[in-house]
C-alpha positions in Angstrom: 124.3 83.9 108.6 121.8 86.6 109.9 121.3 88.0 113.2 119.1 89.9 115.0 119.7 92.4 117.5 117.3 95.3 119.4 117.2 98.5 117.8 119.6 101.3 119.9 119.2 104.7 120.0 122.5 105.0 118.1 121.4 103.7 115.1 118.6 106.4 114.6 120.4 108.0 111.7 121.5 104.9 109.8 118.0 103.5 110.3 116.7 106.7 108.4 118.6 106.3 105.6 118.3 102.4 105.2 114.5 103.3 105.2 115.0 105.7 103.0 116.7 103.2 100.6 114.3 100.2 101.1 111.9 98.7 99.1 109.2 98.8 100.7 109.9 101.5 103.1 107.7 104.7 104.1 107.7 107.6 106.2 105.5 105.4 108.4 108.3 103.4 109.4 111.0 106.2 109.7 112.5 106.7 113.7 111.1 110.3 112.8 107.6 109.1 112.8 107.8 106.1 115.4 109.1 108.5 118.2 106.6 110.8 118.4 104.7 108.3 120.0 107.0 109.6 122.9 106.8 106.7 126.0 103.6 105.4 125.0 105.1 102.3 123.6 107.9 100.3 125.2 109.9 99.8 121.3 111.1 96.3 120.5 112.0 97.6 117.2 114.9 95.2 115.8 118.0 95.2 113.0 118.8 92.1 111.1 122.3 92.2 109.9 124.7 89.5 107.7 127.7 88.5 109.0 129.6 91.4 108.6 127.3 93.5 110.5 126.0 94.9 107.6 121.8 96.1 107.6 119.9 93.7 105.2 116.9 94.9 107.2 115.0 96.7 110.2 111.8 95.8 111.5 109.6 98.3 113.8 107.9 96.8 116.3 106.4 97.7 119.7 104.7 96.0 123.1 101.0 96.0 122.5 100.1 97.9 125.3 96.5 96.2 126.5 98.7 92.4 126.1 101.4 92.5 127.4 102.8 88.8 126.0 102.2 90.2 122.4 104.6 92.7 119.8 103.0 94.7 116.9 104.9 95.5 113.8 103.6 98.2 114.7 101.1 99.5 116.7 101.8 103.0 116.2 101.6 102.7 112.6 99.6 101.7 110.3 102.3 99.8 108.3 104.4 97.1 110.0 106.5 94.7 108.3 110.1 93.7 107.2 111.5 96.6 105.9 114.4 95.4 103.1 116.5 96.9 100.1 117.1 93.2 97.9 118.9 91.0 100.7 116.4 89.2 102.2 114.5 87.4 99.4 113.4 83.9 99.0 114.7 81.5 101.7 116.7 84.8 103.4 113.3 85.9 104.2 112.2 82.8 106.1 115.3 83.0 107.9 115.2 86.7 109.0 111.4 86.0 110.0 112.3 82.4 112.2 115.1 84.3 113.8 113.0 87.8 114.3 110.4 85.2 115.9 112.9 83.4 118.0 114.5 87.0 119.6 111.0 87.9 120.6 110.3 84.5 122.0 113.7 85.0 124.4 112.1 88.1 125.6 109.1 86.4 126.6 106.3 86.9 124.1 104.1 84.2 122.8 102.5 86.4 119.6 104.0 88.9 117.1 101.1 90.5 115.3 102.6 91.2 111.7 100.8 94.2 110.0 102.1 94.3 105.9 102.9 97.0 103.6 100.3 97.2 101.0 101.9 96.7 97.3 101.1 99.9 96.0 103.4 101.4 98.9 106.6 99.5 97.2 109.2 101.1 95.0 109.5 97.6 94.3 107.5 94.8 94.8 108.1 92.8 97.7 105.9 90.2 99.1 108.9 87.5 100.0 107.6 87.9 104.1 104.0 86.9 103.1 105.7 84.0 101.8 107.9 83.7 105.0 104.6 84.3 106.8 103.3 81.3 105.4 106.3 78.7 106.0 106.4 79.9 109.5 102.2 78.9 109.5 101.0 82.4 110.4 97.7 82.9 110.1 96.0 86.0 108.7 93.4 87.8 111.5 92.7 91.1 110.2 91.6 92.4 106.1 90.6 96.0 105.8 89.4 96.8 102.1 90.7 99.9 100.9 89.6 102.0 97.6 92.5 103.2 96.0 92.7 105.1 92.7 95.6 104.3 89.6 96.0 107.2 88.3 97.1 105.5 85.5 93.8 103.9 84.9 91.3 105.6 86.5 87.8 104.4 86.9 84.8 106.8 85.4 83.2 108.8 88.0 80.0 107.9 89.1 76.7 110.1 87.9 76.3 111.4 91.5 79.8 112.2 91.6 79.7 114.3 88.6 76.6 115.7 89.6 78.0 116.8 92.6 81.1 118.7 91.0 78.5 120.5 88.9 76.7 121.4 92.7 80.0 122.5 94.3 80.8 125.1 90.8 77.4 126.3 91.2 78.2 127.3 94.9 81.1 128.9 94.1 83.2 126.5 96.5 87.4 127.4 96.4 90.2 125.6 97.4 93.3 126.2 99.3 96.2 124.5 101.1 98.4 124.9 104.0 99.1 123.5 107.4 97.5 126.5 109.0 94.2 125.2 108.6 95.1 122.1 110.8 92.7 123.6 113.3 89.7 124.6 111.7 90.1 120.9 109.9 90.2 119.4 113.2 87.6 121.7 114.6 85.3 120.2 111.7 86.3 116.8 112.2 85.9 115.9 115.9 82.2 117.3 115.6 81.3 115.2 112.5 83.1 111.7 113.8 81.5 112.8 117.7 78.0 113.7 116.3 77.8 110.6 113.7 79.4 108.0 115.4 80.6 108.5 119.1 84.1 108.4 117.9 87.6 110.7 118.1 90.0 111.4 115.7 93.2 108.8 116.1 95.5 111.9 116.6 94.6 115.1 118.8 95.3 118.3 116.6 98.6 118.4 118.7 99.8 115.5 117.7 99.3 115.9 113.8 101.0 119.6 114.1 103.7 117.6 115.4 104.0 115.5 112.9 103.6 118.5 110.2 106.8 119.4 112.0 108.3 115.8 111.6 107.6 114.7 108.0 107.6 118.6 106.8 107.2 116.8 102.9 104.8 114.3 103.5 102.0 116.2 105.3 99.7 118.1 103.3 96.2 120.3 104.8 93.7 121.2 101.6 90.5 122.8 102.6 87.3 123.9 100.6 86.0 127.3 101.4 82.4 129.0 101.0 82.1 132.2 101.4 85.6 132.5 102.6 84.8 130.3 105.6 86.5 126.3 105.5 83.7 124.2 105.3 85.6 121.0 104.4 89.2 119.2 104.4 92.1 116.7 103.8 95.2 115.8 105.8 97.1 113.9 103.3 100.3 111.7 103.4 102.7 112.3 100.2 104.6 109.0 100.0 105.3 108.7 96.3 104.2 106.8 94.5 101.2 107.2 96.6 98.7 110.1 97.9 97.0 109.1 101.1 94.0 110.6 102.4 94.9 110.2 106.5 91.4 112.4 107.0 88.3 113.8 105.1 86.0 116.6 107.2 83.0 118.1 106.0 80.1 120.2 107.8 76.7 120.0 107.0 77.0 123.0 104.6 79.9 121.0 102.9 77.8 118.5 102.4 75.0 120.5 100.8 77.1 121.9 98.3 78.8 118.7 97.6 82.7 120.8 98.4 84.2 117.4 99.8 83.6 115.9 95.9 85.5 118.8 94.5 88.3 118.3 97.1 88.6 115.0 96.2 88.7 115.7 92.3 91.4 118.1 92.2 93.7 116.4 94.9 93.5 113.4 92.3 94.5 115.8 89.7 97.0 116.9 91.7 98.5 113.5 92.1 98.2 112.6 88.9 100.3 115.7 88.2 102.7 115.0 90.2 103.6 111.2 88.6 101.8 109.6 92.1 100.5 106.1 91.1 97.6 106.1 93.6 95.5 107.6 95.6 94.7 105.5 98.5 91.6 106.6 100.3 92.2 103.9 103.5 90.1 101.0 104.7 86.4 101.3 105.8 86.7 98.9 107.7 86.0 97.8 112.2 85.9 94.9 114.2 89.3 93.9 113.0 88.2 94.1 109.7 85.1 92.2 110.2 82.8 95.2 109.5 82.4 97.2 106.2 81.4 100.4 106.4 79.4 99.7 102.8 78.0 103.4 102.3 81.9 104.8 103.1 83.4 102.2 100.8 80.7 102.7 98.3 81.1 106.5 98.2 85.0 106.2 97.8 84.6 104.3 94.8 82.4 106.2 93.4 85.3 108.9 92.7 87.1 106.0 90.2 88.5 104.2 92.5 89.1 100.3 92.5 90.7 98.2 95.6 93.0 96.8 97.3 93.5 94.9 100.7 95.7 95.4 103.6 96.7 92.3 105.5 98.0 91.9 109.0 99.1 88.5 110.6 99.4 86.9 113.7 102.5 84.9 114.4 103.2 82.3 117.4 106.9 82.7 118.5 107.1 79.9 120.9 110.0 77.6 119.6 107.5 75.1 118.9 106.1 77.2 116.0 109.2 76.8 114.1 109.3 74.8 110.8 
């Protein structure tokens, strides 16, 4: 029989490694990442364990902070989900989910707001809690459609796209990594979201130094440079088999010279290197996923990319919700 019980601070480390050895696991759900939210969340984070007290999973979850009757898996990160290594498959699946539901319903919530772990983010595929999901008669409420690259069978680049690699040689652009040029990223990248649409980076430079400091593998600053100045840049997530792009910046000069294209084109090389799968560029998605940003998505899958769509759920956890 399973149980489920809250998350203590004492099982930090083990959590890491059963993360670590999960399926469907990332840095996004690591203690290490999830804590440097700091107070801002009150965790309900809980372990699901057989009955002898061994993990067969953990599942990250947090107050929402503007309703208080509802819990997000989780709304510090982008993924949520039940994290598992192979024991809770099938009909183990429904019953970690109906007993996960039940333990937030004795604290008092009436919603769980489920958000999934795209497929490509798997070391091996696991989509048992979208069944579970279903038996328990969630219903989806949020799709963001993301372009993602296989590098394994990339998609040809579109004529502007080459056109603007040839624009960015003729301009001499370069390219260069490091976490030092977190601030002249950010400085780039607060102007263009303020001036174009009214809008703030999700993380003050601060907080992504921080987490360079937290996930010292998995963060990654690369930068195009004219004339020696950065006029363009990516903060990117390494969580093999996947790149992420968490960030794109470019200035209006960038933009002339088309540098953001060749950024883009050798960070897919790079990747491809490496033996990453994909490249996710992120949703272009708002309103819940109700908006598409079409120029965005359109200019993202003009660098070869196809899709793929990242689901969230919303779950009643009142007993009467139970199958």
């Amino acid at each position: 029989m399973l149980t489920v019980r809250p998350f203590e601070e004492r099982d930090e480390a083990q959590w890491e490694t059963f993360v670590a050895g999960s399926w469907n696991g990332t840095p996004f759900h690591t203690r290490n990442f999830l804590n440097y939210h700091g107070a801002r969340f009150l965790d309900r984070s809980v372990v699901i364990q057989d009955d002898e007290r061994q993990w067969q999973g953990v599942f990250p979850a947090a107050q929402d902070t503007d309703h208080p009757d509802r819990v997000v898996s989780h709304p510090g990160s982008p993924f949520g989900g039940l994290i598992q290594s192979g024991g809770l498959t099938g009909s183990s699946a429904v019953d970690a989910l109906t007993r996960i539901a039940a333990h937030y319903a004795e604290l008092g919530y009436q919603v769980l707001r489920y958000r999934t772990v795209p497929l490509i983010y798997h070391t091996v595929p696991y989509q048992d809690d979208l069944y579970a999901l279903f038996r328990l008669r969630a219903r989806r409420w949020r799709t963001d459609l993301c372009a993602t690259i296989d590098t394994r069978a990339r998609l040809p680049l579109s004529r502007n796209r080459r056109a603007g690699l040839r624009r960015a040689a003729r301009a001499s652009v370069t390219l260069a990594d490091g976490l030092a040029y977190l601030p002249d990223v950010w400085r780039i990248l607060e102007r263009q979201l303020a001036e174009r649409f009214g809008a703030r980076p999700t993380h003050t430079l601060q907080e992504i130094e921080g987490l360079a400091v937290r996930l010292p593998a998995a963060l990654q600053c690369r930068v195009a440079k004219l004339d020696g100045r950065v006029v363009a840049g990516l903060v990117l997530f390494i969580f093999p088999p996947v790149v992420r792009a968490q960030y794109s910046a470019a200035d209006p000069v960038a933009r002339e010279v088309s540098a953001l294209d060749l950024l883009f084109e050798d960070t897919i090389a790079m990747a491809t290197a490496s033996g990453c799968w994909y490249v996710d560029f992120g949703n272009s998605n708002t309103d819940d996923g109700q908006e598409l940003n079409a120029g965005l998505y359109r200019y993202k899958r003009s660098l070869g990319a196809g899709s793929h769509v990242h689901d969230a759920y919303e779950l009643s956890v009142k007993p009467s919700s139970e199958p």
